[in-house]
N, C-alpha and C positions, 0 to 999 in steps of 0.2 A: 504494500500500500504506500503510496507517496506519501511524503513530508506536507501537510499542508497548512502548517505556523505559517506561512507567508502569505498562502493563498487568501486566510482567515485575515491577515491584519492587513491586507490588501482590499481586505472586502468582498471579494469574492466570495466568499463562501452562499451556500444555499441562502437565498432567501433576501442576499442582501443587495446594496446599491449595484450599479455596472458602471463598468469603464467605456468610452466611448473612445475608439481609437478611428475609425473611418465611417465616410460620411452613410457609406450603408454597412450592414451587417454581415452582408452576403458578398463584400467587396473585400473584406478580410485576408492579409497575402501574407502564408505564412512558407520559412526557409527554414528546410528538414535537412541534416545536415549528421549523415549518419553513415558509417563504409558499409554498414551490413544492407548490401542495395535490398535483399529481400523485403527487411522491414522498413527503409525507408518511400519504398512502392507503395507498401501497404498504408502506412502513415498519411500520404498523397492520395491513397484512393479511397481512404475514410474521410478525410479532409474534404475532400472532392465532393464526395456524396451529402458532407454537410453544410457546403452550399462556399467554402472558399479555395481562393486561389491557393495551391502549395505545388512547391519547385525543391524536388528533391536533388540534395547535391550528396558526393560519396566522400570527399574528403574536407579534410577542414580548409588546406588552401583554395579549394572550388568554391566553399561557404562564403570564403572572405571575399574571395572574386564576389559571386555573385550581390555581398551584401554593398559590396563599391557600387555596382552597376544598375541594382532597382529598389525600391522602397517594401522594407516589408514592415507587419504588423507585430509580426510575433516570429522569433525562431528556435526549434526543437534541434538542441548539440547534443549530440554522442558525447561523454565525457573522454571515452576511452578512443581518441583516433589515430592512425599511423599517421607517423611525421608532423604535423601541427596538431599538437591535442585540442580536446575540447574548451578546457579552460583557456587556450591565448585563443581558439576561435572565437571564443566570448567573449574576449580583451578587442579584438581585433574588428568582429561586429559592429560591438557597441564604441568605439572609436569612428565607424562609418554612420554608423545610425544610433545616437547616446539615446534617443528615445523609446526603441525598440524593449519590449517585452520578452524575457528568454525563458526557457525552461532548459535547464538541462537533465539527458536521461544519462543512468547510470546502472549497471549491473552491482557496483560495487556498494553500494550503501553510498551515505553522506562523508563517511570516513576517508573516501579519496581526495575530497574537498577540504577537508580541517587546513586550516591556515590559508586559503587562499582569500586575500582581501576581497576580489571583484564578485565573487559568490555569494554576498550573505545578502543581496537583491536580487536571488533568482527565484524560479521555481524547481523543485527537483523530485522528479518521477522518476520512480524506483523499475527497473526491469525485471519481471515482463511487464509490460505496461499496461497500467489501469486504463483504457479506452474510454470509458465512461467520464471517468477525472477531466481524461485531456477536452474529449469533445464539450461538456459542462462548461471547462474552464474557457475553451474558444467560445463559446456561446457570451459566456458573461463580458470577456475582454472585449469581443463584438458589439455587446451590445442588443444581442438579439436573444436574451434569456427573458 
């Protein structure tokens, strides 16, 4: 089950206010950023099906690429990636787009994270991943909950 201390004091949580990141709900563009292409497919086509844009990339230098070159709303990092990990893709993100909303997933618990300063404003969903969590949570960041 994911960490959800952040989600909660973000507000997010069931029931309560929304974040409004784009002018529709369904216009929502999120960068999936993850080497295991199978699950970042699948990430895209649940995404897909709930009504926003996502652009799976397989490595974290492809992430960064892409987050230079279009606007996204929300990006889902693999913590664990060959050659640029997950945490400088999220240094490296959030240096192109400081407004961006992250989550990052992790197989390994939160414990891979301890000490890293840039983390303690993320979201972090534990693998395998709660589906429910993530689509909820795009709902509320959207705006369309």
């Amino acid at each position: 089950m994911a960490s959800n201390s952040l989600f909660r004091a973000r507000g997010l949580a069931a029931g309560a206010g929304t974040v409004k990141l784009s002018q529709s709900a369904l216009k929502m563009n999120v960068l999936i950023v993850d080497d295991n292409q199978d699950l970042a497919m699948t990430l895209r086509d649940i995404l897909k099906q709930e009504g926003y844009t996502a652009n799976p990339e397989f490595s974290g230098e492809a992430g960064i690429r892409a987050a230079r070159e279009s606007r996204y709303d929300l990006a889902l990092i693999d913590v664990v990636l060959p050659g640029v990990s997950g945490v400088e893709t999220l240094r490296a993100v959030r240096d192109a787009q400081p407004y961006i909303h992250t989550v990052l997933m992790t197989a390994h618990g939160d414990r891979i994270l301890a000490g890293e300063k840039d983390c303690d404003k993320v979201e972090l969903l534990k693998k395998p991943l709660d589906i429910e969590w993530l689509t909820v949570f795009c709902r509320q960041l959207a705006g369309a909950a």
